[in-house]
C-alpha positions as CSV (number, residue, x, y, z in Angstrom):
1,X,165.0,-51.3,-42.9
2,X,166.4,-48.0,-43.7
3,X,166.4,-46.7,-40.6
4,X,167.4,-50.0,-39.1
5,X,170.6,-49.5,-41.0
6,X,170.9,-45.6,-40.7
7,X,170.5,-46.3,-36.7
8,X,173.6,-48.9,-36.8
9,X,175.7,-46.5,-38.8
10,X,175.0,-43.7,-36.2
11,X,176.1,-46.3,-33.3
12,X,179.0,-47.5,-35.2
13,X,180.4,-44.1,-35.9
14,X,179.3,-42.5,-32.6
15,X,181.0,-45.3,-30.3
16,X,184.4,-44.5,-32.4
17,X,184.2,-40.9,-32.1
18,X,183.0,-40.7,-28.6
19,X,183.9,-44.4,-27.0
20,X,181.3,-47.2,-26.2
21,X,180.7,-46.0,-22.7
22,X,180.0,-42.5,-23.7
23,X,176.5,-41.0,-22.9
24,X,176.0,-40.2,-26.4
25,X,177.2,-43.5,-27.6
26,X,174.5,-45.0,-25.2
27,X,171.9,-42.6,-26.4
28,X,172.6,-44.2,-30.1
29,X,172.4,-47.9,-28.7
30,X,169.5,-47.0,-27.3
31,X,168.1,-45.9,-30.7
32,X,169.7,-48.7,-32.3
33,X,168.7,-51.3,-29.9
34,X,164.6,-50.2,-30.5
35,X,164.8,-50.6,-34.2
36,X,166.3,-54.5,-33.2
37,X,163.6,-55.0,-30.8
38,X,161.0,-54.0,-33.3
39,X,162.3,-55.8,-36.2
40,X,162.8,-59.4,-33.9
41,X,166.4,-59.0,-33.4
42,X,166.1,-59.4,-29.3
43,X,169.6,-61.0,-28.8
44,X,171.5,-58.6,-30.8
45,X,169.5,-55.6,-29.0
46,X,170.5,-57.2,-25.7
47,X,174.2,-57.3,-27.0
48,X,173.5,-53.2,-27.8
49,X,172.1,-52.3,-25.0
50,X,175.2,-54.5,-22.6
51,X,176.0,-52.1,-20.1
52,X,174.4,-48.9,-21.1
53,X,171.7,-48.9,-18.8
54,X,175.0,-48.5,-16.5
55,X,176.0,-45.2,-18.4
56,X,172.8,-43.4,-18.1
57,X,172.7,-43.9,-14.4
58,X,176.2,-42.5,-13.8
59,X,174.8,-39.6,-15.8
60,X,171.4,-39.2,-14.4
61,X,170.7,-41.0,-11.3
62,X,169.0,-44.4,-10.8
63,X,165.1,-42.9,-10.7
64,X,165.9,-40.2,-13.6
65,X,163.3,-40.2,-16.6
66,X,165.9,-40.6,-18.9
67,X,166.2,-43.9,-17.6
68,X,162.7,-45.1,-19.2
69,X,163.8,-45.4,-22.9
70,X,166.6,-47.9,-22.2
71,X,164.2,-50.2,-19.7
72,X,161.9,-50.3,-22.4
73,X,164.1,-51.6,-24.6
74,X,166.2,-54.0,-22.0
75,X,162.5,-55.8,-20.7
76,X,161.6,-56.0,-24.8
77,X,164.9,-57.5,-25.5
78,X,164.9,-60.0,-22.1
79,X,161.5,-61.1,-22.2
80,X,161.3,-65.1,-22.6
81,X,158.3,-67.8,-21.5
82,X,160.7,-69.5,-19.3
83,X,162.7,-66.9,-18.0
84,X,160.7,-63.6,-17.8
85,X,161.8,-62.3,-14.4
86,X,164.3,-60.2,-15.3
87,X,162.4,-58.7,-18.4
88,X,159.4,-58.1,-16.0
89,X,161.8,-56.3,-13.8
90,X,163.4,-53.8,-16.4
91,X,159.4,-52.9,-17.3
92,X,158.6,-52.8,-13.4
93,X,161.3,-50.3,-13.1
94,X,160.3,-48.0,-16.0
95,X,156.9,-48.1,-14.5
96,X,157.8,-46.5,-11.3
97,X,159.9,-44.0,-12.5
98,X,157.0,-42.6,-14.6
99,X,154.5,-42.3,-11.3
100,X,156.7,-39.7,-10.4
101,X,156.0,-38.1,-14.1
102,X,153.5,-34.8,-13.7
103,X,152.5,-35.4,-16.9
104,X,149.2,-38.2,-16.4
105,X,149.2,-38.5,-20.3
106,X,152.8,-39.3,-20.8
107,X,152.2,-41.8,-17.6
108,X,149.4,-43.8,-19.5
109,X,151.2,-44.2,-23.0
110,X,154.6,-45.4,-21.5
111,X,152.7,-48.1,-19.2
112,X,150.9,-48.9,-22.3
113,X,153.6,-49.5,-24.3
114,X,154.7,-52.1,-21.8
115,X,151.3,-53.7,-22.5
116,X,152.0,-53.7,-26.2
117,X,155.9,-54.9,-26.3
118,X,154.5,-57.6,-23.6
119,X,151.3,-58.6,-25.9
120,X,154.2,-58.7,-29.0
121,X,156.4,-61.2,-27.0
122,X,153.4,-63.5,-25.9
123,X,153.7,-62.5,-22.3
124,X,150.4,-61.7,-22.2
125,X,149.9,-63.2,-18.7
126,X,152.5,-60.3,-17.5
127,X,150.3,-57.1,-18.6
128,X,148.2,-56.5,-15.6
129,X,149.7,-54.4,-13.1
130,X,150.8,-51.9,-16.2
131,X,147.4,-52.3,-17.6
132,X,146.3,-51.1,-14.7
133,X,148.9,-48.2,-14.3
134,X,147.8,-47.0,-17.7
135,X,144.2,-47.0,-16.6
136,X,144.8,-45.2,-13.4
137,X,146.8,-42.2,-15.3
138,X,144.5,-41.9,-18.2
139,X,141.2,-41.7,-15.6
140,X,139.6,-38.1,-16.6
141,X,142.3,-37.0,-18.3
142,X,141.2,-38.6,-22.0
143,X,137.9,-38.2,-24.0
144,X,135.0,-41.0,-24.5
145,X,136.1,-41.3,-28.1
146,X,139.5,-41.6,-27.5
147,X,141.4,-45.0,-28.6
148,X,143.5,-44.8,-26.7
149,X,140.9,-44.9,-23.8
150,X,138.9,-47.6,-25.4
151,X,141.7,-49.7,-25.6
152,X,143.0,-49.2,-22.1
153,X,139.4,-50.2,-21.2
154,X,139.3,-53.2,-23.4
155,X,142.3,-54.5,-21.3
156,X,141.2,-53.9,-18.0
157,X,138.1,-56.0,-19.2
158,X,140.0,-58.9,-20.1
159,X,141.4,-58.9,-16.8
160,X,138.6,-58.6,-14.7
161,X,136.5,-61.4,-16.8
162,X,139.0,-63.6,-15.8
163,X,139.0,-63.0,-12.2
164,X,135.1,-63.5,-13.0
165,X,134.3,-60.0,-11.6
166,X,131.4,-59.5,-14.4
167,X,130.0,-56.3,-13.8
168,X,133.1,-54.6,-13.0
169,X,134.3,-56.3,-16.5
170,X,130.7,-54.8,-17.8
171,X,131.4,-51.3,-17.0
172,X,135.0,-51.4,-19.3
173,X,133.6,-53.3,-21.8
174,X,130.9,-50.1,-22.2
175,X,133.6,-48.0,-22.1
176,X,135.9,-49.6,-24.7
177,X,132.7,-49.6,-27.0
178,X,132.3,-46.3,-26.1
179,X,135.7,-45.2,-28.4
180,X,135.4,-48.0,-30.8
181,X,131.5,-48.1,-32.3
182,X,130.8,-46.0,-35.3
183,X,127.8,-45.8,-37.5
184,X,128.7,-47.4,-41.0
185,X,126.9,-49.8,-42.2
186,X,129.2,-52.6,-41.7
187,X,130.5,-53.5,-38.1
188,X,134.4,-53.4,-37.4
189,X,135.9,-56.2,-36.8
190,X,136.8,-54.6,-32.6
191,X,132.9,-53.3,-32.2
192,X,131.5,-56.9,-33.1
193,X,134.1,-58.4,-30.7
194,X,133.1,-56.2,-28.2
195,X,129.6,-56.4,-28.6
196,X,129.9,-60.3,-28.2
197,X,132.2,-60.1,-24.8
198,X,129.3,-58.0,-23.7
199,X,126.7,-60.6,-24.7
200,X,128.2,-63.2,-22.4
201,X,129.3,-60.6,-19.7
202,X,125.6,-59.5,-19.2
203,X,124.0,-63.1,-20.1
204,X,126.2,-64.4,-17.1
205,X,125.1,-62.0,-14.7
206,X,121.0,-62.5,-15.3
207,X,120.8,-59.3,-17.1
208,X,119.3,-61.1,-21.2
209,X,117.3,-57.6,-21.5
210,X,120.7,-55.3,-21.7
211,X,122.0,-58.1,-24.2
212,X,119.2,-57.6,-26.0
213,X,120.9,-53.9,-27.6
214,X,124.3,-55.5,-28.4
215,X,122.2,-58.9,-30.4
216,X,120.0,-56.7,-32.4
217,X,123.2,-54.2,-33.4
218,X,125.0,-56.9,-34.8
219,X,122.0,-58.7,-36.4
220,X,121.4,-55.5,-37.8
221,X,124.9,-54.6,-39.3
222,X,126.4,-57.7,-40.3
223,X,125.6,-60.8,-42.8
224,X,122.9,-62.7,-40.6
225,X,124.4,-66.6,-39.8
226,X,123.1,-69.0,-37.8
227,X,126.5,-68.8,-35.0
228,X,125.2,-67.9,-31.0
229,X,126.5,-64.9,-29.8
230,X,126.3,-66.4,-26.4
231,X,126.4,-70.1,-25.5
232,X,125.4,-71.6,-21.8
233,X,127.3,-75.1,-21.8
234,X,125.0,-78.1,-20.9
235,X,125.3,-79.4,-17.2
236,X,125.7,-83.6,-18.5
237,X,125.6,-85.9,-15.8
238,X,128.8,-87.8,-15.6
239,X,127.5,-91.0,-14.6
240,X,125.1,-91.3,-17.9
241,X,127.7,-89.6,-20.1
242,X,129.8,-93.1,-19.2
243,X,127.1,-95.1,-20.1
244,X,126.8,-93.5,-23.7
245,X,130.3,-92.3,-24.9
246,X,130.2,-90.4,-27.0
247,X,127.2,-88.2,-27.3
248,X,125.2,-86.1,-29.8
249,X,122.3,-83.9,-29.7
250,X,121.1,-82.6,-32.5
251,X,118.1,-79.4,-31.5
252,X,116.0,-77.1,-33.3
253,X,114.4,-74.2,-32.4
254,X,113.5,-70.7,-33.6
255,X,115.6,-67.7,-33.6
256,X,113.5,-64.7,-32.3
257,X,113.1,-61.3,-33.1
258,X,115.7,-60.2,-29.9
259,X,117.9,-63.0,-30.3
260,X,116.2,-65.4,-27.9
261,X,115.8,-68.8,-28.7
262,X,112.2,-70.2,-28.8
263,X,110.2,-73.4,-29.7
264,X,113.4,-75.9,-29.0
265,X,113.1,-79.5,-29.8
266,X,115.3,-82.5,-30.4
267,X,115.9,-84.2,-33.8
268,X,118.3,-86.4,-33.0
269,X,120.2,-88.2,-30.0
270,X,122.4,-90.5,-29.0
271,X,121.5,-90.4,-25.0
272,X,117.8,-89.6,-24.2
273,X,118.2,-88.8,-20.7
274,X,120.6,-86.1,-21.4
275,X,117.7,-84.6,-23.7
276,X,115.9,-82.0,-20.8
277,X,119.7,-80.8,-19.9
278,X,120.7,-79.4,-23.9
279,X,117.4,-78.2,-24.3
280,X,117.4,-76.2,-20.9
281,X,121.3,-74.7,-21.9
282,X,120.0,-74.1,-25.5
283,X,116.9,-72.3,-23.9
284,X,119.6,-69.6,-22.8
285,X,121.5,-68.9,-25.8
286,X,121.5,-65.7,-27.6
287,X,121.3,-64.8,-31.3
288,X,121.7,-62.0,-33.8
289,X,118.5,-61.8,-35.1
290,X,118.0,-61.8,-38.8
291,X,116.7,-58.4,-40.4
292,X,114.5,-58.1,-43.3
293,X,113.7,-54.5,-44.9
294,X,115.6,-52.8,-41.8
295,X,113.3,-54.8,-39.3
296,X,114.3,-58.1,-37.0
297,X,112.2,-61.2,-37.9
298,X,112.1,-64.3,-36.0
299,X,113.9,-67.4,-38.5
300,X,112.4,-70.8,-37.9
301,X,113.8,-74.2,-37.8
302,X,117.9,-73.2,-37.1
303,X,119.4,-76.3,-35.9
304,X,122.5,-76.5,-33.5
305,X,124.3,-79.7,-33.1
306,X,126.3,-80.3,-28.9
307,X,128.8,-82.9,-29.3
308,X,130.1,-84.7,-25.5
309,X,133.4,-87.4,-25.5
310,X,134.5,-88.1,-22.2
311,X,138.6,-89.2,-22.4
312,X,139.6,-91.7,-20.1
313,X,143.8,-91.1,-19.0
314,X,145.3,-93.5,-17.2
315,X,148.1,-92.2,-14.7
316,X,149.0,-93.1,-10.6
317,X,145.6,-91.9,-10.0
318,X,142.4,-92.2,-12.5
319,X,142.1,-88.8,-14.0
320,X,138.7,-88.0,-15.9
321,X,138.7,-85.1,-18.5
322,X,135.8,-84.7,-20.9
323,X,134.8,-81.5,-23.2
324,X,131.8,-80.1,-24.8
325,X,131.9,-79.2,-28.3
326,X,129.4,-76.6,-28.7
327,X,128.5,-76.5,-32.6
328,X,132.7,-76.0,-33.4
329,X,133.4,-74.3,-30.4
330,X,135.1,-76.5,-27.7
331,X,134.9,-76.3,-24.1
């Protein structure tokens, strides 16, 4: 708040002294106009910035690097859910002006701010291609450890697990971890997360025996609980599923010493011939395991509960939707 206010004093006085469409008085809005667009303030940073951008370009040129600081600020103060074309076009701009940066490092942390003002507004769907940019600049240039590398990794992951390119997504994931594990004895919150992503990246792709490292690290630095790391939803049949509306399975099994899932059974059911199905998914889940005296043990008799409704919509054209809920997760 204090510099909020010394920022609009500074803007105030330097667009009497100089006039609004002086390059200094633009340099101040531009100063001015960041401290609105951190604090929420978007409209009245828009106002700010109103026809600065303008200013810098008489003074510069149109692909001059002064020109990044008030994009920045114009794409943070522009970007909306319903209209986020000419925000997205501000950052764009920015973003080509630093390829032509000789400075990779500088490259990397300006594309990732765009990530970060983009991940504030909600326009998460909008970070790739500067994700990407980031990536590309900080390649060889930044250390294992680095967060700033682990992060730009983290990112790149999320993108390519949902284009369902696993492996790819596998080797990022590794790296991320790579900056973000330590050794205490209790797991950050950003390790465990990424542990977990790399559960289900690896489970997905056949490979249970690499899982196996990330499911005994968590078991083994973290409370133990009885919550899969990785769940394979059950394949119902839609035709019984209408027959018996809604369903429950209630299994049992053993969590072993790696995490695997052993000895499954049913207690309970609502449709019998759905039984093989949830005991074939629950066959494939993966644990934590529980640690006793520094050493895995296998816990007996954990019980897991999948819960099927199909919803009938009626519309022009019968539309079916149903979802699994997976012990309080719901797919």
């Amino acid at each position: 708040p204090l510099a909020l206010g010394a920022a609009a004093d500074a803007y105030k006085l330097g667009s009497k002294f100089y006039g609004k469409n002086h390059l200094n008085s633009a340099k101040l809005a531009i100063n001015y106009a960041g401290l609105l667009n951190e604090t929420g303030n978007y409209r009245k940073a828009a106002k700010t910035l109103r026809g600065k951008l303008e200013v810098m370009e008489e003074a510069y040129g149109k692909d001059a690097k002064e020109l990044v600081a008030p994009l920045l600020e114009l794409g943070s103060a522009h970007i909306d859910s319903r209209k986020s074309d000419e925000a997205i076009g501000y950052f764009q701009r920015a973003s080509n002006i630093l390829n032509d940066n000789d400075n990779p490092l500088v490259r990397g942390k300006r594309n990732f701010d765009i990530v970060v003002r983009l991940l504030k507004r909600q326009a998460n769907q909008h970070t790739r291609p500067f994700v990407e940019a980031s990536y590309t600049a900080y390649k060889g240039m930044l250390q294992r450890n680095d967060v700033r590398w682990g992060l730009v990794n983290y990112h790149m992951a999320i993108w390519l697990l949902q284009d369902e390119s696993l492996s790819e997504a596998t080797y990022h994931l590794n790296a991320s971890l790579d900056a973000f594990k330590t050794s205490d004895d209790q797991m950050t919150t950003m390790e465990r997360n990424l542990r977990i992503m790399l559960i289900d990246a690896l489970q997905r792709t056949g490979n249970s025996v690499s899982a196996t490292e990330h499911c005994l690290a968590i078991g083994e630095r973290s409370n133990w609980i009885a919550d899969p790391l990785y769940i394979r939803p059950p394949n119902f049949d839609s035709v019984t599923i209408k027959q018996s509306d809604p369903v429950e399975i209630t299994l049992s099994f053993t969590v072993a010493e790696k995490g695997f899932v052993k000895n499954t059974k049913i207690e309970s059911y609502s449709e019998p011939n759905l039984n093989n199905e949830a005991l074939a998914a629950l066959a494939e889940f993966r644990y934590a395991p529980r640690f006793s005296n520094g050493v895995p043990v296998a816990t007996k008799d954990v019980k897991f509960t999948i819960s099927y409704d199909c919803l009938l919509y009626t519309s022009d054209a019968a539309d079916e939707r149903s979802s699994v809920d997976l012990g309080g997760r719901r797919i």
